[in-house]
C-alpha positions as CSV (number, residue, x, y, z in Angstrom):
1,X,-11.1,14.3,-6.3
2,X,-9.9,11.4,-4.3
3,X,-8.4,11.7,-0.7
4,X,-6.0,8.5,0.8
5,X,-5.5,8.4,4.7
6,X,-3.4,5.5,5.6
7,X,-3.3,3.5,9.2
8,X,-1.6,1.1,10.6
9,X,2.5,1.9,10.6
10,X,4.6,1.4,13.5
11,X,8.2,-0.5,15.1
12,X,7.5,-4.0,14.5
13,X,10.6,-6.7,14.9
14,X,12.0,-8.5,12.3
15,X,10.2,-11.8,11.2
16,X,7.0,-10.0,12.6
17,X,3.7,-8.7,10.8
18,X,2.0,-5.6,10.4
19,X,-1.5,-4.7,8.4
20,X,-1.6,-1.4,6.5
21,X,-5.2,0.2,5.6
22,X,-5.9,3.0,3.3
23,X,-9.4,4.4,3.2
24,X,-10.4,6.6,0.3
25,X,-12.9,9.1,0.1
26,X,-14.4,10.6,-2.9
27,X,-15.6,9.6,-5.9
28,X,-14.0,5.7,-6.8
29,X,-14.6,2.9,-9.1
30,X,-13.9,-0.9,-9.0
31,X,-12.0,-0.7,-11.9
32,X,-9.7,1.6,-10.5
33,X,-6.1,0.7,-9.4
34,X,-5.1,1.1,-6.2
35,X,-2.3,0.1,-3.7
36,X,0.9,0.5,-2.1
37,X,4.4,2.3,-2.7
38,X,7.0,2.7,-0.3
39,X,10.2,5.2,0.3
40,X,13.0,3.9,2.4
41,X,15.5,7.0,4.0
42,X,18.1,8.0,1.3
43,X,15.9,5.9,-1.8
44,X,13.7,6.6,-4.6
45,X,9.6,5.7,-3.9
46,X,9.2,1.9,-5.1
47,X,6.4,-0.1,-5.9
48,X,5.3,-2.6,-3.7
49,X,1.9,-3.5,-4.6
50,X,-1.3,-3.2,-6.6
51,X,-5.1,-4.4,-6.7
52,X,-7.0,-3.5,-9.9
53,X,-9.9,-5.0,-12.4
54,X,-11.2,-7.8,-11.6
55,X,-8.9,-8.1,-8.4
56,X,-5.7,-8.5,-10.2
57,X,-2.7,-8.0,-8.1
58,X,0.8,-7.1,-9.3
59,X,3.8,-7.1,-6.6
60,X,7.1,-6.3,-6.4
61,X,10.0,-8.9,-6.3
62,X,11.7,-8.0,-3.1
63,X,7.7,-8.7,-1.2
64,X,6.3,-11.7,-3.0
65,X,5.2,-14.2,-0.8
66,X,5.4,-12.2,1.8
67,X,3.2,-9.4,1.2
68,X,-0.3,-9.6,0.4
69,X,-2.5,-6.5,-1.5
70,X,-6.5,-6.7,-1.3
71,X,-9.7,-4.3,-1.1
72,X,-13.1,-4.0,0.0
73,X,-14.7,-1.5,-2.8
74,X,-18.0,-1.5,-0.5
75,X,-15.6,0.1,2.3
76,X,-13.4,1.9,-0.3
77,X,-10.1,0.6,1.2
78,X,-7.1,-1.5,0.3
79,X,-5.2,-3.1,3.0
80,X,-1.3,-4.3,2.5
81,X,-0.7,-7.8,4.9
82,X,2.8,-7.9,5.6
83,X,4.4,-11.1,6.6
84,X,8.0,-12.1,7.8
85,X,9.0,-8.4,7.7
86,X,12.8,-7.4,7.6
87,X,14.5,-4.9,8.3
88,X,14.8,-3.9,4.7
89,X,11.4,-3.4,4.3
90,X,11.7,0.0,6.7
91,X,10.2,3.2,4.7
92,X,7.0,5.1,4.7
93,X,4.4,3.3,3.0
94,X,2.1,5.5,0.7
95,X,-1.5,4.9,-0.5
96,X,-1.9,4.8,-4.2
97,X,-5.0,5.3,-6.5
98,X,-5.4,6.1,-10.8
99,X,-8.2,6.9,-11.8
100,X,-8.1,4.9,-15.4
101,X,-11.0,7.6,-16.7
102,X,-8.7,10.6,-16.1
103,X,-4.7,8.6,-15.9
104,X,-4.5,10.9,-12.8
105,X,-3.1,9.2,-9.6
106,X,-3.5,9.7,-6.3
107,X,-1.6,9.7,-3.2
108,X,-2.1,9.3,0.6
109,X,0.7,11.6,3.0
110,X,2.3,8.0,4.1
111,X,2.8,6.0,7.0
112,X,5.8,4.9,9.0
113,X,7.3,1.3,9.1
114,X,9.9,0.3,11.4
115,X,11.4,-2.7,11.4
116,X,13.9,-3.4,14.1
117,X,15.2,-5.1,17.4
């Protein structure tokens, strides 16, 4: 079993940055997957990011270059950089982890970005 609390959401102006953190707890691996989905109001939950073997990262169009995914698998946490936000990029921002061994996936309960004036 694998449990996801994300930290670091909150009402950030356009053009600013935040730093989202998800620390995991349980039983993980290196070779895992993990990273970052996000659910603006009225929309379907979109990938934004993802960190797996041998640190390869995959991101989603509307975020590259402006987003960056990494991990620290001695701390067992991913962290989402988030550059030159917009107000587009408002949603809650869930925690993501498969376990390739079992193709079950993990989710954290979210956290809340705001971006507005």
């Amino acid at each position: 079993q694998v449990q996801l609390v994300e930290s670091g959401g909150g009402l950030v102006q356009p053009g600013g940055s935040l730093r989202l953190s998800c620390a995991a707890s349980g039983t993980i691996s290196s070779i895992d997957t993990m990273g970052w989905y996000r659910q603006a109001p009225g929309k379907q939950r979109e990938l934004v990011a993802t960190i797996g073997l041998g640190y390869s990262t995959n991101y989603a169009d509307p975020v590259k270059g402006r987003f960056t995914v990494s991990r620290d698998n001695a701390k067992k946490t991913v962290y989402l950089q988030m550059n030159t936000l917009k107000s587009e990029d408002t949603a809650l921002y869930y925690c993501y982890y498969r376990k390739l061994s079992t193709r079950v996936d993990y989710w954290g309960k979210g956290t809340l970005v705001t971006v507005s004036s």
